[in-house]
Structures are given as structure tokens and as C-alpha cells.
mmCIF file as gemmi writes it, N, C-alpha and C atoms, coordinates in Angstrom:
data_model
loop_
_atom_site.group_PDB
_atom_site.id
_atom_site.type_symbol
_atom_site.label_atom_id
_atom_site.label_alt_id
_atom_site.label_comp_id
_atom_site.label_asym_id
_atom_site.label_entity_id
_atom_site.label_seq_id
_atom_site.pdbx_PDB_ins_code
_atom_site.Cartn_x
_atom_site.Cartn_y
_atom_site.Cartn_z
_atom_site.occupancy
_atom_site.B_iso_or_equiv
_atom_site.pdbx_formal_charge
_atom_site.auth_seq_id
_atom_site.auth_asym_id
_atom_site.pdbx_PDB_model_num
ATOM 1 N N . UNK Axp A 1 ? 0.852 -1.18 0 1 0 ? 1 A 1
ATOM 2 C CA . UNK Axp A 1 ? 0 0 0 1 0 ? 1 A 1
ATOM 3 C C . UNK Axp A 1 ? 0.894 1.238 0 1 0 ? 1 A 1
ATOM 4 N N . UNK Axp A 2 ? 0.514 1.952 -0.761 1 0 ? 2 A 1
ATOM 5 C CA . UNK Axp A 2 ? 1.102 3.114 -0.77 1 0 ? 2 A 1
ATOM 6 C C . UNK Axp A 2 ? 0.796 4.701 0.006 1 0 ? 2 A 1
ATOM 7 N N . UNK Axp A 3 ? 2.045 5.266 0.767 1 0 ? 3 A 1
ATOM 8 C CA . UNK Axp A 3 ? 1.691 6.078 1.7 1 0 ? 3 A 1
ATOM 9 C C . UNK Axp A 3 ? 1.436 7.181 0.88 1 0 ? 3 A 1
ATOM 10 N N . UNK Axp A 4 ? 0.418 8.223 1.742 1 0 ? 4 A 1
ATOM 11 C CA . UNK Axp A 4 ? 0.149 9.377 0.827 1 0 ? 4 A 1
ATOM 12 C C . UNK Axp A 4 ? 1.344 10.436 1.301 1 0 ? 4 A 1
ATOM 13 N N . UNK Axp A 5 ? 1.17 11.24 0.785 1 0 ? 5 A 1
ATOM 14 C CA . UNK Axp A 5 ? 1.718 12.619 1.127 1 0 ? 5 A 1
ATOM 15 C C . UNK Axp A 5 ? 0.969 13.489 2.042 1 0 ? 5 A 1
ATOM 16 N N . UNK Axp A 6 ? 2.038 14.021 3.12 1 0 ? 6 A 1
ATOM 17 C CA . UNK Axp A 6 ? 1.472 14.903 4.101 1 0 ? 6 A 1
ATOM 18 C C . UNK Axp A 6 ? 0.351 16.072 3.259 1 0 ? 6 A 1
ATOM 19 N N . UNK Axp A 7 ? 0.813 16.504 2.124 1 0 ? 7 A 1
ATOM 20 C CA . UNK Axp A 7 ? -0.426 17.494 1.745 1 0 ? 7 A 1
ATOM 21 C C . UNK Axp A 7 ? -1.498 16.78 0.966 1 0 ? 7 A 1
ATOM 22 N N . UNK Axp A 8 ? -1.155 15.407 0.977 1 0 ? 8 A 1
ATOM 23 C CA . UNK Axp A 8 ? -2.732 14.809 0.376 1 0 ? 8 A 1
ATOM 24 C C . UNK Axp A 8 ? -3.457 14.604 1.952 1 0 ? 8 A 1
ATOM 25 N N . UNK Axp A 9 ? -2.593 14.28 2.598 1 0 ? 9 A 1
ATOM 26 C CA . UNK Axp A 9 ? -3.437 13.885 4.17 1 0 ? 9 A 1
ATOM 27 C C . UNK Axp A 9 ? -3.96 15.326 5.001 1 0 ? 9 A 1
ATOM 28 N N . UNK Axp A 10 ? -3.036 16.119 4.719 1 0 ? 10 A 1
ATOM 29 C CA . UNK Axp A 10 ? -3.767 17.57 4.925 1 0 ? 10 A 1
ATOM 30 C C . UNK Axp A 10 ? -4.973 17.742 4.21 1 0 ? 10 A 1
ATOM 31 N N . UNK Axp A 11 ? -4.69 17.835 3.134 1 0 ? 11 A 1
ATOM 32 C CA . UNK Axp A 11 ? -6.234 18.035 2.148 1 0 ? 11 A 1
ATOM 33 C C . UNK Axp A 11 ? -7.254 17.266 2.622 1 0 ? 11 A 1
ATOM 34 N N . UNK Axp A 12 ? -7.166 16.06 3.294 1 0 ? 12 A 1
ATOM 35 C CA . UNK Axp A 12 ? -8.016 15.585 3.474 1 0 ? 12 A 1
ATOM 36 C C . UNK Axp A 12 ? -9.226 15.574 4.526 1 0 ? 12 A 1
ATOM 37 N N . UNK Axp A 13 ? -7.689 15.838 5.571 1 0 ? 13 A 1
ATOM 38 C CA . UNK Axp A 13 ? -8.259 16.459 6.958 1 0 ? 13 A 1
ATOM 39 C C . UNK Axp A 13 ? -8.73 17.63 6.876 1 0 ? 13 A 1
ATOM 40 N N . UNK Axp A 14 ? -8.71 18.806 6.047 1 0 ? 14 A 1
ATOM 41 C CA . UNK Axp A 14 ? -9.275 19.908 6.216 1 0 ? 14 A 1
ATOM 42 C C . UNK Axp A 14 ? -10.401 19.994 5.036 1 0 ? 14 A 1
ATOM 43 N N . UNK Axp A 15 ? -10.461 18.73 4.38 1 0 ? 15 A 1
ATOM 44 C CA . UNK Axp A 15 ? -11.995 18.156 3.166 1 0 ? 15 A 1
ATOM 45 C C . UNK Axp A 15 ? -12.835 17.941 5.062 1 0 ? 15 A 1
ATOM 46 N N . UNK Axp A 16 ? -12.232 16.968 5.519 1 0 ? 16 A 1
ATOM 47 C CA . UNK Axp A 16 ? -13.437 16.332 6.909 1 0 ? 16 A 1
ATOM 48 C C . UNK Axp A 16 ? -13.535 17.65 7.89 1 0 ? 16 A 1
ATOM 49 N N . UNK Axp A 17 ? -12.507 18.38 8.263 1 0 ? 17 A 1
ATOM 50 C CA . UNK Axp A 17 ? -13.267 19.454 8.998 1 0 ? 17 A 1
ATOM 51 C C . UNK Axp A 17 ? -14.187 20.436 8.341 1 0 ? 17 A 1
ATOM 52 N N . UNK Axp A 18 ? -14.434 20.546 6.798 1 0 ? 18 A 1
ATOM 53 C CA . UNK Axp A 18 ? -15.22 21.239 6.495 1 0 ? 18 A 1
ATOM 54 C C . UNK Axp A 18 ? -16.718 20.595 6.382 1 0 ? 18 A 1
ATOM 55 N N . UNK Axp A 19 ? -16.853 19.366 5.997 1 0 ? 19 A 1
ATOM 56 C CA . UNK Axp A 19 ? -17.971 18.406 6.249 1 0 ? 19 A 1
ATOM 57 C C . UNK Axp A 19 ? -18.457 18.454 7.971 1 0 ? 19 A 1
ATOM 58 N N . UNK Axp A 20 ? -17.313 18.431 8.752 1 0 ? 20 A 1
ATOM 59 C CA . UNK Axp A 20 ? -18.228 18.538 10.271 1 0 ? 20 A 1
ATOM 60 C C . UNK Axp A 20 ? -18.289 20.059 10.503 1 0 ? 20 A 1
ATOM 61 N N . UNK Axp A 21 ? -17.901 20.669 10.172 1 0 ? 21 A 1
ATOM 62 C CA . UNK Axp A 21 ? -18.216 22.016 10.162 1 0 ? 21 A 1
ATOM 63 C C . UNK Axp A 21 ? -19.433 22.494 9.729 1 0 ? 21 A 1
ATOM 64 N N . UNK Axp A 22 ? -19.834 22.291 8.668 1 0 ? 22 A 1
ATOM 65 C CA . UNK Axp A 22 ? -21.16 22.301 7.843 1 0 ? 22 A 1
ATOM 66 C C . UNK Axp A 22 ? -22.105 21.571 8.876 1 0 ? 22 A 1
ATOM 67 N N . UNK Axp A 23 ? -21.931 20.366 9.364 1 0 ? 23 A 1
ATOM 68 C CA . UNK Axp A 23 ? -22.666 19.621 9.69 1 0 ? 23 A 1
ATOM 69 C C . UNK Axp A 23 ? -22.987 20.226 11.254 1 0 ? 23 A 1
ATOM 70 N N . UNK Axp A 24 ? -22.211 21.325 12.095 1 0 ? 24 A 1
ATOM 71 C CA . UNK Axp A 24 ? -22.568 21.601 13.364 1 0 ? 24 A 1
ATOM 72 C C . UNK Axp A 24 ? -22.879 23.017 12.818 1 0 ? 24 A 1
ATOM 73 N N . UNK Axp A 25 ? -22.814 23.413 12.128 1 0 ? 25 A 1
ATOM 74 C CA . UNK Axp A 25 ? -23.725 25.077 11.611 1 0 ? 25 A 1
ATOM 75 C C . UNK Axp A 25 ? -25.022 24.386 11.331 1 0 ? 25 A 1
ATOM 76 N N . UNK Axp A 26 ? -25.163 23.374 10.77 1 0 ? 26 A 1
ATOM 77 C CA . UNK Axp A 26 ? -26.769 22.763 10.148 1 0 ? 26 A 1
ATOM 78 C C . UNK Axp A 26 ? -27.412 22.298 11.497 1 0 ? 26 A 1
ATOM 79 N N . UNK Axp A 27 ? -26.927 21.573 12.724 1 0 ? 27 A 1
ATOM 80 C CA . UNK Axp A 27 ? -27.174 21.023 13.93 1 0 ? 27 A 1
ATOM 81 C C . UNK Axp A 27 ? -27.985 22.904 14.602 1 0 ? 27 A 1
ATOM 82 N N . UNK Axp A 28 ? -26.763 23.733 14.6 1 0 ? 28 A 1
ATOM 83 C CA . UNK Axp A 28 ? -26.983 25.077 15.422 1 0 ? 28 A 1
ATOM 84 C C . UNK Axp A 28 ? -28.033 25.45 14.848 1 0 ? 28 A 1
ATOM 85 N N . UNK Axp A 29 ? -28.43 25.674 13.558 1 0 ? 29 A 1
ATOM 86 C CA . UNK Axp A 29 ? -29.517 26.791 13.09 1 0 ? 29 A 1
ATOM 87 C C . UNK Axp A 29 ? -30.943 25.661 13.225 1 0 ? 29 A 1
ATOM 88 N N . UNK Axp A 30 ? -31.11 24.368 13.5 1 0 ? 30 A 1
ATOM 89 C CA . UNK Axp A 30 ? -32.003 23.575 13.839 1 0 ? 30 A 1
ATOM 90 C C . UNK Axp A 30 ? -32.341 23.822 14.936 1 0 ? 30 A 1
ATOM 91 N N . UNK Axp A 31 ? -31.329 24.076 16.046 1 0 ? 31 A 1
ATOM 92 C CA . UNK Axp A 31 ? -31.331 24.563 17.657 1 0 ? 31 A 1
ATOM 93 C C . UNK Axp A 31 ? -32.148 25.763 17.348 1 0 ? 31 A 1
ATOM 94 N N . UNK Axp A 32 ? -31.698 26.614 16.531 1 0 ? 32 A 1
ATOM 95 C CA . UNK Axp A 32 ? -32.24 27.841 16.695 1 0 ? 32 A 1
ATOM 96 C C . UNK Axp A 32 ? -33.541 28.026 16.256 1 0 ? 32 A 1
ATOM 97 N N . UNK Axp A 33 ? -33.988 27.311 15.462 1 0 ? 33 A 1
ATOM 98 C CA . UNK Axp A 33 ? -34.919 27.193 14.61 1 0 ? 33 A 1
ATOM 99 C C . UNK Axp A 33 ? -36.284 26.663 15.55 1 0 ? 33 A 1
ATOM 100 N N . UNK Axp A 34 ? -35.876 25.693 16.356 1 0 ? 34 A 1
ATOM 101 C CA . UNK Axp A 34 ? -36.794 24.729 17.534 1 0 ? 34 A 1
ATOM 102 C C . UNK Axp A 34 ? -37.024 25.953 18.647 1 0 ? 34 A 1
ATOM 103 N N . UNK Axp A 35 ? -35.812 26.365 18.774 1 0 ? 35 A 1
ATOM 104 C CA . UNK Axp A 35 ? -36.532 27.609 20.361 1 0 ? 35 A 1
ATOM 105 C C . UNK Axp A 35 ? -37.449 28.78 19.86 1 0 ? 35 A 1
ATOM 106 N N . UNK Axp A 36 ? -37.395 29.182 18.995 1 0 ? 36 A 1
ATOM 107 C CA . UNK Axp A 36 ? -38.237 30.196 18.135 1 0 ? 36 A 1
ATOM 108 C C . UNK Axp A 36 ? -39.479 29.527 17.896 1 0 ? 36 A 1
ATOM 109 N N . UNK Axp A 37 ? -39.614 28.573 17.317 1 0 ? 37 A 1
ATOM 110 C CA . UNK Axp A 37 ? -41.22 27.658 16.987 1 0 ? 37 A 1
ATOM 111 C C . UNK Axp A 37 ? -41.518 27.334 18.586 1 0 ? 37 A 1
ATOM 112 N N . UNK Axp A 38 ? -40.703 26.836 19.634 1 0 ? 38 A 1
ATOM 113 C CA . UNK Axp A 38 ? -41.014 26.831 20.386 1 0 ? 38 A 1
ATOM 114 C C . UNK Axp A 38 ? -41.459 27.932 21.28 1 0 ? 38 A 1
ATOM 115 N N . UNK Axp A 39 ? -40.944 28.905 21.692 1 0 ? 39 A 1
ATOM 116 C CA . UNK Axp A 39 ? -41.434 30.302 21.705 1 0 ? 39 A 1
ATOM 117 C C . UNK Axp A 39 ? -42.384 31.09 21.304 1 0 ? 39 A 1
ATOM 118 N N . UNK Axp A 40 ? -42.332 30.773 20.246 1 0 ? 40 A 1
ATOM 119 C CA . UNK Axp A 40 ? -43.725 31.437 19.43 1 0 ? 40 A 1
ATOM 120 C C . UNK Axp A 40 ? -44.999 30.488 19.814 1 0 ? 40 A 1
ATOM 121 N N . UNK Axp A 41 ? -44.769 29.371 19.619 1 0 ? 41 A 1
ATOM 122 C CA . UNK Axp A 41 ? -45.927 28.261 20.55 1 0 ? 41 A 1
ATOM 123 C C . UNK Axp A 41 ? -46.373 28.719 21.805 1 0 ? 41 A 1
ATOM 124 N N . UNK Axp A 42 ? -45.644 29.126 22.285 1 0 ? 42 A 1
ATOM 125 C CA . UNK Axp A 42 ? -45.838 29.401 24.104 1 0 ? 42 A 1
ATOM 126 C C . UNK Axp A 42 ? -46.732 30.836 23.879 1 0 ? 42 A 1
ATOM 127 N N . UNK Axp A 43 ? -46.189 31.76 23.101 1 0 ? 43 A 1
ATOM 128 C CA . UNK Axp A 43 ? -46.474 32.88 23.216 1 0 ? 43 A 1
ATOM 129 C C . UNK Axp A 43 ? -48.543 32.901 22.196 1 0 ? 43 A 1
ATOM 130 N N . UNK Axp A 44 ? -48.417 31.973 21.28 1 0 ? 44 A 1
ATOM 131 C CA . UNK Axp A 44 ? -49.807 31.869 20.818 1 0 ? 44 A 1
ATOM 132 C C . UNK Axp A 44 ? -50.513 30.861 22.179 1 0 ? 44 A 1
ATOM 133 N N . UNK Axp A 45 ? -50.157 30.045 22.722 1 0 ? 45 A 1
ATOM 134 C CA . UNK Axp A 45 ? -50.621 29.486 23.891 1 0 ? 45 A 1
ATOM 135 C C . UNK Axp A 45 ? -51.605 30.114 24.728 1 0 ? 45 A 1
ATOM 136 N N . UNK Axp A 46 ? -50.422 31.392 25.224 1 0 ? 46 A 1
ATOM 137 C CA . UNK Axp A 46 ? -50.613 32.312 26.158 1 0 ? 46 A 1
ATOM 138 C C . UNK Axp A 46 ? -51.518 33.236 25.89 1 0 ? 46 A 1
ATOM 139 N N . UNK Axp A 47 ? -51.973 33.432 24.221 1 0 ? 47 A 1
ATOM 140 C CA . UNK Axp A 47 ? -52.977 34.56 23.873 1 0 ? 47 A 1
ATOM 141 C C . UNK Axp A 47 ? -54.044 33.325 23.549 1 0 ? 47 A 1
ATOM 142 N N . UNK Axp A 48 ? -54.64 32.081 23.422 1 0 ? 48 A 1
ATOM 143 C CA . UNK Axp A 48 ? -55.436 31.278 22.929 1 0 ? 48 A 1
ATOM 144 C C . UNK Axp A 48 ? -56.345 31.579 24.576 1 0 ? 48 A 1
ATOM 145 N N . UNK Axp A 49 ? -55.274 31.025 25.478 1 0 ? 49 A 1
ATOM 146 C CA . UNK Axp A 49 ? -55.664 30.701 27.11 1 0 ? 49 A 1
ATOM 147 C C . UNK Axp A 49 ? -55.611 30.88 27.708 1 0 ? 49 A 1
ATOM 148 N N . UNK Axp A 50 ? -55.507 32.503 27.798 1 0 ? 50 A 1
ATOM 149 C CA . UNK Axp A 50 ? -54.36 33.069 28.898 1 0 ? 50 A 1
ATOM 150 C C . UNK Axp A 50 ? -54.994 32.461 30.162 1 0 ? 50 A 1
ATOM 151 N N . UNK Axp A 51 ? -53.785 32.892 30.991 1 0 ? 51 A 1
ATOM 152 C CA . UNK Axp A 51 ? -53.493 32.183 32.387 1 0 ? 51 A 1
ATOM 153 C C . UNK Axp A 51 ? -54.142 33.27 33.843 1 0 ? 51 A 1
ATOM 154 N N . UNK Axp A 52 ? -54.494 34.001 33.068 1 0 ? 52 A 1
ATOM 155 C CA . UNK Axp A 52 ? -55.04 35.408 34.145 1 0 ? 52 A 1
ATOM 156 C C . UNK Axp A 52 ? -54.255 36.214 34.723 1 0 ? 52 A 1
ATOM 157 N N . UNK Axp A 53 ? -52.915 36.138 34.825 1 0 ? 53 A 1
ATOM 158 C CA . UNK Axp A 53 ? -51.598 36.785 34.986 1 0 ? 53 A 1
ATOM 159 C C . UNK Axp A 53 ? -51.282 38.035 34.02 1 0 ? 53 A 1
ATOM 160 N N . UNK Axp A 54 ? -50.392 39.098 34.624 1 0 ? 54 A 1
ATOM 161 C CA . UNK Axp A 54 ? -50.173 40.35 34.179 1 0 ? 54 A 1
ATOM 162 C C . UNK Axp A 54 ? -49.67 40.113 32.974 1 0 ? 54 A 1
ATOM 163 N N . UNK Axp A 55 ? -48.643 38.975 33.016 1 0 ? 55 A 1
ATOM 164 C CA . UNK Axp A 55 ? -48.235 39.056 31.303 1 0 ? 55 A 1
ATOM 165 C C . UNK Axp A 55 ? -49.272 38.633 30.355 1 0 ? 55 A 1
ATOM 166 N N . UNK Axp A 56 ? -50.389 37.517 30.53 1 0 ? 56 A 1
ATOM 167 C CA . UNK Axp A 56 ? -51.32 37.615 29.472 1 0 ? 56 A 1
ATOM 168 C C . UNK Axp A 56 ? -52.35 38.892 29.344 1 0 ? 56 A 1
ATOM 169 N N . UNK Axp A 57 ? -52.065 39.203 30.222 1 0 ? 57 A 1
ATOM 170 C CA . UNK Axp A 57 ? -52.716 40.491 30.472 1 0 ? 57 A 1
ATOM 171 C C . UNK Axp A 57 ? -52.601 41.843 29.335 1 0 ? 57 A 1
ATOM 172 N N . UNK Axp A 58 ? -51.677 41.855 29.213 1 0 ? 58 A 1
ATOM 173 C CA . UNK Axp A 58 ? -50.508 43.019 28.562 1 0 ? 58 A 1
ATOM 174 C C . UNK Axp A 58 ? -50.42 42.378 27.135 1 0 ? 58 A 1
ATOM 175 N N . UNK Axp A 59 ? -50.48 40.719 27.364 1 0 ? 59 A 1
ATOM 176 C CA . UNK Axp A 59 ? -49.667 40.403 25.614 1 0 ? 59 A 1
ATOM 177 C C . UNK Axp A 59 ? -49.832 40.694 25.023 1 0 ? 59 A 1
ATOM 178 N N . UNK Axp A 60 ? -51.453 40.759 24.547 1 0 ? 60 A 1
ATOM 179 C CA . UNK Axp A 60 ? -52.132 41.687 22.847 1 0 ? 60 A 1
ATOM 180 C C . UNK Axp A 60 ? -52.138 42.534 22.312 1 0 ? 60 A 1
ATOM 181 N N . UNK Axp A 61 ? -51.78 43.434 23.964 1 0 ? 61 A 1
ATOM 182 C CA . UNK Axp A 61 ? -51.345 45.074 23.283 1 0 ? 61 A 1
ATOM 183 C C . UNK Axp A 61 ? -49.883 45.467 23.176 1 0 ? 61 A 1
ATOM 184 N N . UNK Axp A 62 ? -48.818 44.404 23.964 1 0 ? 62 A 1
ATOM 185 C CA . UNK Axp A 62 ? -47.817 44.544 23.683 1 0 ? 62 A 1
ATOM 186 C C . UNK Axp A 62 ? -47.403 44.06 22.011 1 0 ? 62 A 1
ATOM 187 N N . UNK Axp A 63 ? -47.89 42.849 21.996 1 0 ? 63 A 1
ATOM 188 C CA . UNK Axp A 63 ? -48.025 42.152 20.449 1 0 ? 63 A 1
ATOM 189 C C . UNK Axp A 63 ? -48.184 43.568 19.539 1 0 ? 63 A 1
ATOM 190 N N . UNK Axp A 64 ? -49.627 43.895 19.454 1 0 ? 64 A 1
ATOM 191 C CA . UNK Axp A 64 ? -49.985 44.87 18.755 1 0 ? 64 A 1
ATOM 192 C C . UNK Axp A 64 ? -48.857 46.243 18.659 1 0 ? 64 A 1
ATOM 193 N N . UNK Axp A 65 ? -48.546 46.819 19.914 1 0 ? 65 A 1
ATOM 194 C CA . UNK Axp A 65 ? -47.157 47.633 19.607 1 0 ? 65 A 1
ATOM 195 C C . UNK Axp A 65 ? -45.922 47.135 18.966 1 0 ? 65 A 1
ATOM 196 N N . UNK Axp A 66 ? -45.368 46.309 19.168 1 0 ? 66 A 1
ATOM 197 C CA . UNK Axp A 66 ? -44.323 45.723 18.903 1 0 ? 66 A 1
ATOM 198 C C . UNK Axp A 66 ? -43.803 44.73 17.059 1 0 ? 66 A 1
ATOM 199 N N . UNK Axp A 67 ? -44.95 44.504 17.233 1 0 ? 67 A 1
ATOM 200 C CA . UNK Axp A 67 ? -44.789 43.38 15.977 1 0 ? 67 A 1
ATOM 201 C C . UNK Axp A 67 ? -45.027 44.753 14.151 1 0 ? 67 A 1
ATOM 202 N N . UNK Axp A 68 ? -45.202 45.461 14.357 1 0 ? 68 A 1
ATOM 203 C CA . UNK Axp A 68 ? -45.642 46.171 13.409 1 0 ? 68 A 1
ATOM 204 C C . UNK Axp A 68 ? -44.298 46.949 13.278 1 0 ? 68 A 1
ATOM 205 N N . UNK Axp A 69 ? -43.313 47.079 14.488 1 0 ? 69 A 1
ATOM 206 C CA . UNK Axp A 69 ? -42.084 47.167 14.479 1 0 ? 69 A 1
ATOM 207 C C . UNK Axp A 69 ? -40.972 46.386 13.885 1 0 ? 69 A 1
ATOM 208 N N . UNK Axp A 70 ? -41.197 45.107 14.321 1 0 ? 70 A 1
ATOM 209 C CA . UNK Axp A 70 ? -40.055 44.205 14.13 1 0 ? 70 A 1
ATOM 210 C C . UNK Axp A 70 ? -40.553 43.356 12.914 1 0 ? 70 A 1
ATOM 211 N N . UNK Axp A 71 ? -41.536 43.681 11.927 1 0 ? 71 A 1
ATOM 212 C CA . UNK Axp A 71 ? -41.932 43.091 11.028 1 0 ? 71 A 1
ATOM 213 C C . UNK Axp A 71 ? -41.637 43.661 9.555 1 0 ? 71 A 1
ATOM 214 N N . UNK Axp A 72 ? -41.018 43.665 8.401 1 0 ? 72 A 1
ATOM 215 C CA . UNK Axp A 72 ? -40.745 44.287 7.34 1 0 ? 72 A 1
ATOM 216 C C . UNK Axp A 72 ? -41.451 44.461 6.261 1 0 ? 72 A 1
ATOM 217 N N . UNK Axp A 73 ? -41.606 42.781 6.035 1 0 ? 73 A 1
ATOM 218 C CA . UNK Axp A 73 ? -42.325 42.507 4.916 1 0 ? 73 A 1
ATOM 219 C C . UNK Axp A 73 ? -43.463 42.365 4.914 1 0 ? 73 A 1
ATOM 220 N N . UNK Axp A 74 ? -44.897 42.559 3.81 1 0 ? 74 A 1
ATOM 221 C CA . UNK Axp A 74 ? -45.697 42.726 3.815 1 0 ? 74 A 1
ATOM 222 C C . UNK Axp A 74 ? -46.285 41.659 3.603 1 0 ? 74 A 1
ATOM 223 N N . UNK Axp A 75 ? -45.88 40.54 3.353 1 0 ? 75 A 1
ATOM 224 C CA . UNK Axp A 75 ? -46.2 38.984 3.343 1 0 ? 75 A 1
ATOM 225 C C . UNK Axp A 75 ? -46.089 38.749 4.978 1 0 ? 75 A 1
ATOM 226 N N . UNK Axp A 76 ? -45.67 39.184 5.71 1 0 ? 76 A 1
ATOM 227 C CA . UNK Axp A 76 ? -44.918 39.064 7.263 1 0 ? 76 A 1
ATOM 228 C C . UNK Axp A 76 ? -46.198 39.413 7.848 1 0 ? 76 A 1
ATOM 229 N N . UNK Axp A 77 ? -46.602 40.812 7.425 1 0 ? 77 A 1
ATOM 230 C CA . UNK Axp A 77 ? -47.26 41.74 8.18 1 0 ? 77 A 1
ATOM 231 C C . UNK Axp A 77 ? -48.969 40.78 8.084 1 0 ? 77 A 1
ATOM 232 N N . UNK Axp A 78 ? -48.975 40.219 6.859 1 0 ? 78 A 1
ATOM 233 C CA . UNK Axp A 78 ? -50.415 39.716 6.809 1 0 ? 78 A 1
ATOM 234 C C . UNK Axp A 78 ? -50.262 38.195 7.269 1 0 ? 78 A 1
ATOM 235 N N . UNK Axp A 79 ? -49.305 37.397 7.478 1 0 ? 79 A 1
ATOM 236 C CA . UNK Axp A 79 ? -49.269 36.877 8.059 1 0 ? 79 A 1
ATOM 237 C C . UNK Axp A 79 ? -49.84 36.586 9.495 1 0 ? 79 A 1
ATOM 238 N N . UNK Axp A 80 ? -49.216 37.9 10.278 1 0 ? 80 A 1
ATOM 239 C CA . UNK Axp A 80 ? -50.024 37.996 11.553 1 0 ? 80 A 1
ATOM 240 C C . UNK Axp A 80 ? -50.733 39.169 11.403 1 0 ? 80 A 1
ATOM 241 N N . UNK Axp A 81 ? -51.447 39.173 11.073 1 0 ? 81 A 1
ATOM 242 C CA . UNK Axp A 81 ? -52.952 40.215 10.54 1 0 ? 81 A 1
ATOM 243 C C . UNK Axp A 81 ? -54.103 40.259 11.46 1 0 ? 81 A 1
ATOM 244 N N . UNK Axp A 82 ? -54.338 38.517 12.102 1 0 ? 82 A 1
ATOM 245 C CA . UNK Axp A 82 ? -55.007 38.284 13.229 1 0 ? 82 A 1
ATOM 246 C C . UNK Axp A 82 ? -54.5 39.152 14.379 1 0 ? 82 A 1
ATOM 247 N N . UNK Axp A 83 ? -53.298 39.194 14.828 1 0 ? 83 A 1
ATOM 248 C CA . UNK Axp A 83 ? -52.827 39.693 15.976 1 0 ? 83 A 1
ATOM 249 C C . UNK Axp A 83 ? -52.574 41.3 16.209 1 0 ? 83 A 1
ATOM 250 N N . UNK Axp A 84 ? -52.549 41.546 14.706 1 0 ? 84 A 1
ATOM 251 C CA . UNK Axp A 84 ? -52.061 42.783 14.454 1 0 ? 84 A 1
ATOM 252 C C . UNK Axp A 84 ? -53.308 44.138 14.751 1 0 ? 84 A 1
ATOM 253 N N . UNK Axp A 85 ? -54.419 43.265 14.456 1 0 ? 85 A 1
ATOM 254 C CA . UNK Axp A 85 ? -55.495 44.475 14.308 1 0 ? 85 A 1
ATOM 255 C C . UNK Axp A 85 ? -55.743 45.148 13.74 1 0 ? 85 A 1
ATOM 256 N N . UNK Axp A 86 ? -56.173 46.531 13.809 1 0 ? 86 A 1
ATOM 257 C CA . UNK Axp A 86 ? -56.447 47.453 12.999 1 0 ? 86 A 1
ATOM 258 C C . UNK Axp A 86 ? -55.326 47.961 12.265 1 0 ? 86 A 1
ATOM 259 N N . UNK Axp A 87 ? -53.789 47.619 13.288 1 0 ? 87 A 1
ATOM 260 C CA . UNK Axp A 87 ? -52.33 48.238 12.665 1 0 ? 87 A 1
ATOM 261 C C . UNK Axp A 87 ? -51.986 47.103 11.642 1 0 ? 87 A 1
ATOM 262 N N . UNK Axp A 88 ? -52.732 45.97 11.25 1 0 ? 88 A 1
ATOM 263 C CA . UNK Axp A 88 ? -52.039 45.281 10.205 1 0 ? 88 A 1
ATOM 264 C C . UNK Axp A 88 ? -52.578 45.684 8.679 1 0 ? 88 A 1
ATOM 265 N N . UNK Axp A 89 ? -53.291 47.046 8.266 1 0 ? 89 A 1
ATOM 266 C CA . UNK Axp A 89 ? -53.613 47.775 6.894 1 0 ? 89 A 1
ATOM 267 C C . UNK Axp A 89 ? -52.594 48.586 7.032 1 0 ? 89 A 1
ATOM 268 N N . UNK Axp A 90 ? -51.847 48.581 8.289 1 0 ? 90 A 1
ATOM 269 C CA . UNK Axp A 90 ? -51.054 50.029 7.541 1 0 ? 90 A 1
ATOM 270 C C . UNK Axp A 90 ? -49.463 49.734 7.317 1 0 ? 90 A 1
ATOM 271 N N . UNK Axp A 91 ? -48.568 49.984 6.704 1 0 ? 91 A 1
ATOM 272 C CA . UNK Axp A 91 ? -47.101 49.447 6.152 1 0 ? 91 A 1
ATOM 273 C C . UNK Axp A 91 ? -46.62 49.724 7.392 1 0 ? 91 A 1
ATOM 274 N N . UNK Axp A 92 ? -45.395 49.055 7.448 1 0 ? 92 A 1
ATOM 275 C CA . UNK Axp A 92 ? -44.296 49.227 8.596 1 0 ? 92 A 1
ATOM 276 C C . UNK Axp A 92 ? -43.782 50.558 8.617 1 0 ? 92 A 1
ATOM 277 N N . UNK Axp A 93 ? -43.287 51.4 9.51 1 0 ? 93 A 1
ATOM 278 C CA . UNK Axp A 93 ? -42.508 52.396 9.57 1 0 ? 93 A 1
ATOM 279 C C . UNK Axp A 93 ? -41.351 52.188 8.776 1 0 ? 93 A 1
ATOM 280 N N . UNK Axp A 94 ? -40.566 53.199 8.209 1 0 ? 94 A 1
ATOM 281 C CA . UNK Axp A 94 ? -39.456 53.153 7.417 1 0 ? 94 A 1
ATOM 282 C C . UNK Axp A 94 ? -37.87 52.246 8.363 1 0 ? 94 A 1
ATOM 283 N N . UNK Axp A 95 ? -37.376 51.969 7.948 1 0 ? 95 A 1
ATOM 284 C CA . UNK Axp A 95 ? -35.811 51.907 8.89 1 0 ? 95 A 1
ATOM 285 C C . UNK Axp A 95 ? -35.536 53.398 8.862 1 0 ? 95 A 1
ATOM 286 N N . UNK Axp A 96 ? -34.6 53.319 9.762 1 0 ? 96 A 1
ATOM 287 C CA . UNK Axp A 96 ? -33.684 54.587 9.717 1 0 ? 96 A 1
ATOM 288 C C . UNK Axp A 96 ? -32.452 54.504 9.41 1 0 ? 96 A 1
């Protein structure tokens, strides 16, 4: 059998750290991806049933302030249209 060369065995090792590399960025944005759906679950939960507590208390109108903020797109905006209210006919504020 024939031995390779240190820069074929380099190449190779830095071919496999880019495959597990890829493969723990694809693992992370799945992580990230699950606490957000999960989050957002909790948070439609909390407006379906609320719990009688100050934060369900507050959520709809905090929702309603907030989301018309942090929302851009107009596919976004009608998306949550239910939550949005009367502020989901009108466009987002500009960036600055």
C-alpha cells in the first residue's frame, strides 16, 4: 500500500473538517430554529388561554405595539394580521 503525502493527508483532513463544520452550523440553526417555533408556541398558547396573569394580560397590546415594528415585509405583516389588528392595513414604519 502506498503512503500518501502529508499534503494529500492535509487536504483531506481539512476536506473532513469542512464536512463537520457544515454539519454543526446545520445542527446550530435547527437549535435555533426549535426555540423560536417553540417560543412562538408558548407565546400563541398564552394569547389562545391566557393564564389570568399580568403578562397575558398586557400580551395583545404589547403584540400589537411591537410586531408592526419588528416586522418588514408585507407577506410578514399579513401573516399575523389576526394579531395585528387594525395596525395590520397600515405598512411598517421606514428603517432609519
Amino acid at each position: 500500500m502506498a503512503r500518501r503525502s502529508i499534503a494529500d493527508r492535509l487536504a483531506q483532513l481539512e476536506a473532513q473538517r469542512k464536512t463537520l463544520q457544515s454539519r454543526l452550523s446545520k445542527q446550530e440553526r435547527a437549535k435555533d430554529t426549535r426555540r423560536k417555533v417553540l417560543l412562538g408556541a408558548l407565546v400563541l398558547h398564552r394569547l389562545d388561554k391566557p393564564d389570568g396573569s399580568e403578562v397575558c394580560k398586557n400580551l395583545p397590546a404589547w403584540l400589537e405595539q411591537e410586531l408592526p415594528k419588528f416586522l418588514t415585509r408585507a407577506d410578514d405583516i399579513a401573516l399575523f394580521a389576526d394579531l395585528l389588528g387594525k395596525a395590520a392595513g397600515t405598512p411598517p414604519p421606514e428603517p432609519h
